[in-house]
N, C-alpha and C positions, 0 to 999 in steps of 0.2 A: 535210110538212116541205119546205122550200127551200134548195134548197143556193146558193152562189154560180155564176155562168159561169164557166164554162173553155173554152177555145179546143176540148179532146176532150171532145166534148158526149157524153150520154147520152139517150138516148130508147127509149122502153117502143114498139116497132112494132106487138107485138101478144099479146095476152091469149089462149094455147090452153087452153081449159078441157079437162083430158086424162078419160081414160075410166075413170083406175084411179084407186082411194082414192073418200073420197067426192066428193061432186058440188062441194063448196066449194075442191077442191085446183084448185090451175089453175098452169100452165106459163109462165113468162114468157120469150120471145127479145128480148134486149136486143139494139138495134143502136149500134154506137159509131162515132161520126160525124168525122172525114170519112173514116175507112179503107173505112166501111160492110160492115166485118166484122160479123161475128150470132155472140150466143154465148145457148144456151140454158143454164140455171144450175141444173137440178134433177138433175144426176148431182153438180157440184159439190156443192152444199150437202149432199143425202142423203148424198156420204162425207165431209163437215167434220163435219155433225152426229153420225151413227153410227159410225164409223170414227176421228175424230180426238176428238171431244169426249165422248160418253159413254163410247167403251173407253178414254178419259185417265182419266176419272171411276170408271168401274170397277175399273180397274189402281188408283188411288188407294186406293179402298175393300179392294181384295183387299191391298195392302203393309200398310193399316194393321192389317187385323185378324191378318197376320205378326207388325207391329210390338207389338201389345196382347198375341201368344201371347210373345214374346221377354221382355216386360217380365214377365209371369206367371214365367215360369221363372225371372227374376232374383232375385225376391222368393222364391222355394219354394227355390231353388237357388244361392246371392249367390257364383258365383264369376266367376274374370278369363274364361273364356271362355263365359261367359252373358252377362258384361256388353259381353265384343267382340260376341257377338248383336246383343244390343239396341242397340250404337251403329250398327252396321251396318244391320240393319232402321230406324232412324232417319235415317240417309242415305237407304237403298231410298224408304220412303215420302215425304220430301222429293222425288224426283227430278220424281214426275209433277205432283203441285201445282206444283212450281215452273215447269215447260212448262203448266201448262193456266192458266197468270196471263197468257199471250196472249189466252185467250178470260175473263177473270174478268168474264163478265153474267151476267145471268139470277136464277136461284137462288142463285147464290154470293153475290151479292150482297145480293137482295132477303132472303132468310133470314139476313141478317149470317154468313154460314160464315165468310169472309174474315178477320172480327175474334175469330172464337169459333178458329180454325186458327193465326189467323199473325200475333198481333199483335207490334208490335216499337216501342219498345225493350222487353222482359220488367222487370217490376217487381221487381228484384231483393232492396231492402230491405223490401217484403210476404210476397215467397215465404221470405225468410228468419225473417220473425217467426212465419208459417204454422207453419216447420217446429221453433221452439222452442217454440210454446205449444199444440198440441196433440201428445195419445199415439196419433192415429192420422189416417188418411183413409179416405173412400169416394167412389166415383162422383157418387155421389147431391150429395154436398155438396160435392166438388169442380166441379160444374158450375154450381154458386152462386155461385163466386167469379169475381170479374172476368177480364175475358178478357186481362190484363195479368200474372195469376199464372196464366195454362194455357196448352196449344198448342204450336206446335213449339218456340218458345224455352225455356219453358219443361222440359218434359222433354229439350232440348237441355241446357242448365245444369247439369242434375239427370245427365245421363249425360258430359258431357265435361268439365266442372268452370268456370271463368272463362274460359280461353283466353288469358290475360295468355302464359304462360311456355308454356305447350303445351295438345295437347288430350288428352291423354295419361293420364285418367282410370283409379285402379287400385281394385278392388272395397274396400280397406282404407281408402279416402279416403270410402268409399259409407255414411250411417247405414240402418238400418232403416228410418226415418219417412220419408227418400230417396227411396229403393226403392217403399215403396210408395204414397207421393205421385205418385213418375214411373207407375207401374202407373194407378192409379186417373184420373191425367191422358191414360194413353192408351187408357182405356175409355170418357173421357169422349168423346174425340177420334174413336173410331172410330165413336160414335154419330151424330158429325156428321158425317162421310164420307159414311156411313149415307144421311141423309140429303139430302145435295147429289145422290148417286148417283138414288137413288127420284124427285126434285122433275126429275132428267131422263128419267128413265124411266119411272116409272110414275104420279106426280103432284105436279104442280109446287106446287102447296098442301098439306103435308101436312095441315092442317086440313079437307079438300075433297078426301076419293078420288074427286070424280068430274070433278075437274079434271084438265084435260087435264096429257101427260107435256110438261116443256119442249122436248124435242126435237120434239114435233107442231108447236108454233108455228113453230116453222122451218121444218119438213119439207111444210109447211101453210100457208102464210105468204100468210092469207087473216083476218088477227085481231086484236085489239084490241092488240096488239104490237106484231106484224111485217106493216104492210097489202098488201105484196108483195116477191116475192124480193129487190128492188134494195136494199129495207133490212134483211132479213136480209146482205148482200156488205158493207154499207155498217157495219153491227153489226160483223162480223168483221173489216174490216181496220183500223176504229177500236180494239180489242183490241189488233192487231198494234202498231198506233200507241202504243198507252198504255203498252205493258209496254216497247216499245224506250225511252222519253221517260225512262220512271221507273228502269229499270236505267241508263241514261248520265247522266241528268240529277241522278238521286235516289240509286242505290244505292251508285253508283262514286264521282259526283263530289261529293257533300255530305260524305263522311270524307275525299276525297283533298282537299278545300280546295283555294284558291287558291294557297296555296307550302305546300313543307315545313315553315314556321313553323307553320301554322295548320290543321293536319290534327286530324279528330274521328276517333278510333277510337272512342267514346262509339254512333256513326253507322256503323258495320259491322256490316252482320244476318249472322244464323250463322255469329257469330264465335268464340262456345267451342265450337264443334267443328271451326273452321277449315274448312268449307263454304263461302264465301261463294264463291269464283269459282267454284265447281262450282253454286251457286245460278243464279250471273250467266248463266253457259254454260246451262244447261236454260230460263232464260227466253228467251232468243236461239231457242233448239233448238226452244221451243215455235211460236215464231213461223214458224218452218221449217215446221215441220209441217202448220200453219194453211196456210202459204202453197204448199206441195209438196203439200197434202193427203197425206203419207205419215207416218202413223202406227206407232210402232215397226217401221221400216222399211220399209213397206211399199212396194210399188212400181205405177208405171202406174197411179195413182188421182187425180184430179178435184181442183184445189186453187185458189187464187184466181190462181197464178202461169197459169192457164190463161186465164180473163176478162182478163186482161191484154195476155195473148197475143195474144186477139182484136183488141186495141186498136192493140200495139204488142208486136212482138214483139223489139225491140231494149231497151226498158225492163224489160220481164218478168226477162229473160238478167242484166239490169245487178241489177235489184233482187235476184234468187233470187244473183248472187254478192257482194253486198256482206252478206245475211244470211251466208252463209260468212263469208267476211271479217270479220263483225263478233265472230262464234263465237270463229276464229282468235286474232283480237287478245284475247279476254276470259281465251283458257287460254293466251295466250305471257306474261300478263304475269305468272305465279309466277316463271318463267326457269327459268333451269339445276338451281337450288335447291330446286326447289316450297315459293318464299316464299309462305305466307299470305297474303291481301288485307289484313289488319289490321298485317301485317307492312311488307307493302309499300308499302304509300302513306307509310311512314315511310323508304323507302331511296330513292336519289337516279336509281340506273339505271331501278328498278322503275317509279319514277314516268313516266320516259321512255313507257312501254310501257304503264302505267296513260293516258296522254294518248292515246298512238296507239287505243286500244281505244275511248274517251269520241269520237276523233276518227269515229271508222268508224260508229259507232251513231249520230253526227249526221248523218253522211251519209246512212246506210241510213233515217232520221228524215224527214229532209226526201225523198226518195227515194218514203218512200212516203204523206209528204200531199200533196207539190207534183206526184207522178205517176200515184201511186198511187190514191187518195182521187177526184181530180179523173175520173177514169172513172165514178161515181158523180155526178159536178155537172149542175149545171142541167137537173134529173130535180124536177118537182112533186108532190107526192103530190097 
């Protein structure tokens, strides 16, 4: 692969093939030119990969099979404080998918998880004929249907109702066929957690248990993938890049329009449960994470804000504060109120504050292809 020049060049100095793992693992110290700092990358990546990205995947897997016990009890049990459960554990399990769409390669991808989890807009006039013309669901054949009638909108819909006038969903507004639609939607669901989880840890084909775990190809990054650690860094902050583009560019601003004339609330994901800046904020937060290598909290661990370091450590400082900053701006802009994002892009002050937010995530955008990215250029495979 070739990237373009950059004035902060990259160059591979030298190939340590190390003693542990097998004989195909090897160490690379990248030297970044002209500071002629050295950063070796294999404590990095080992805590991106196992520390930020498989225990996100984890955590994902363990919220939903909460979220599948919540929905179970709704269905045996249909009342207001089984169904606060399960809206609750439907928040819970949102929170880590929406942080791990910084890193959304690999498996998530290749196994379509992404469209089988999260598609949007939810096919709301299908889910609705679904639930008049048959007397029941299962697993089994709810995993048949398009990934437009399942996934988190879906069982979103089914547990918080439209979201027009509130999210404010009461078990007496809930049918039977409901219930156990939303159940058998988050049995399906948890099978693919399931799944994403195993294709990084234990085999990335679940066709092929004797394919390697996705996290080896990184941790390894001697393969048909990743042919050295520079493009596993160069994988991960293209991640970062994508979900900052699509939350400023895609999430916020394609409903917030160009004036308050022309705003699509049509264009608000996890809008009937009024979720959506709490979405916005955890994809920011994921980015954080990527970039802090600090994984639900964690501290003094190996993140890309460090290979940066080496570069420049006046950029490092400016990028890890404008991802703050850009967090900030996503949860000031409900206000005093805690207006909805669906709510907001239709009121006049909100939108004020809806721009400064889209403002910061350009910044932080360009921040880290124009400074970020380019530590990675003019590097030949």
């Amino acid at each position: 692969m070739i990237f373009k020049k950059s004035l902060l060049a990259v160059a591979i100095s030298a190939l340590v093939l190390t003693g542990c793992g097998s004989s195909s693992s090897k160490e690379e110290v990248i030297v970044v030119e002209p500071t002629g700092f050295s950063f070796t990358a294999t404590e990095m990546i080992t805590n991106l990969t196992n520390d930020v990205i498989v225990a996100g995947y984890q955590n994902l897997n363990d919220e939903a099979a909460d979220f599948l016990l919540a929905t179970q009890n709704l269905v045996n049990t249909p009342t207001e404080e089984n169904l606060a459960a399960a809206q609750q554990a439907w928040k819970d399990v949102r929170v880590p998918w929406e942080q791990g769409e910084s890193h959304i390669f690999g498996p998530v991808d290749a196994l379509s998880i992404d469209p089988h989890l999260d598609t949007w807009p939810l096919n709301t006039s299908d889910l609705q004929a679904l639930l008049d013309s048959q007397i029941g669901f299962s697993a089994d054949e709810l995993k048949t249907f398009n990934d437009d009638v399942q996934g988190f909108h879906t069982m979103e819909f089914l547990l918080f109702g439209d979201g027009v006038a509130d999210n404010d969903k009461s078990i007496g507004e809930m049918t039977i066929l409901e219930r156990e639609y939303l159940s058998a939607a988050a049995e399906v669901f948890k099978t693919y957690t399931q799944t994403l989880f195993d294709a990084w840890s234990v085999a990335n084909d679940p066709n092929d248990t004797n394919s390697p775990a996705y996290k080896d190809l990184l941790l390894t990054a001697n393969n048909d993938v990743y042919a050295s650690q520079l493009g596993v860094v160069e994988e991960l902050i293209n991640g970062m890049i994508g979900i900052v583009d699509e939350v400023g560019n895609g999430k916020i601003a394609e409903p917030f329009g160009s004036s308050i004339d022309n705003i699509d609330t049509t264009k608000v994901e996890s809008q009937y449960s009024w979720n959506s800046l709490a979405d916005f904020t955890d994809n920011i937060r994921g980015v954080q994470n990527v970039y802090r290598g600090e994984f639900a909290e964690q501290a003094d661990k190996a993140g890309i804000i460090d290979f940066i370091n080496a570069a420049d450590a006046d950029i490092a400082s400016r990028v890890d504060t404008e991802i703050a900053d850009s967090i900030a701006a996503i949860k000031a802009i409900a206000g005093n109120t805690d207006l909805p994002f669906r709510q907001a892009i239709n009121d006049a002050d909100a939108r004020v504050r809806i721009q400064a937010a889209i403002d910061a995530l350009t910044t932080l955008q360009t921040s880290l292809e124009n400074d970020v990215l380019t530590k990675l250029q003019d590097w030949q495979q």
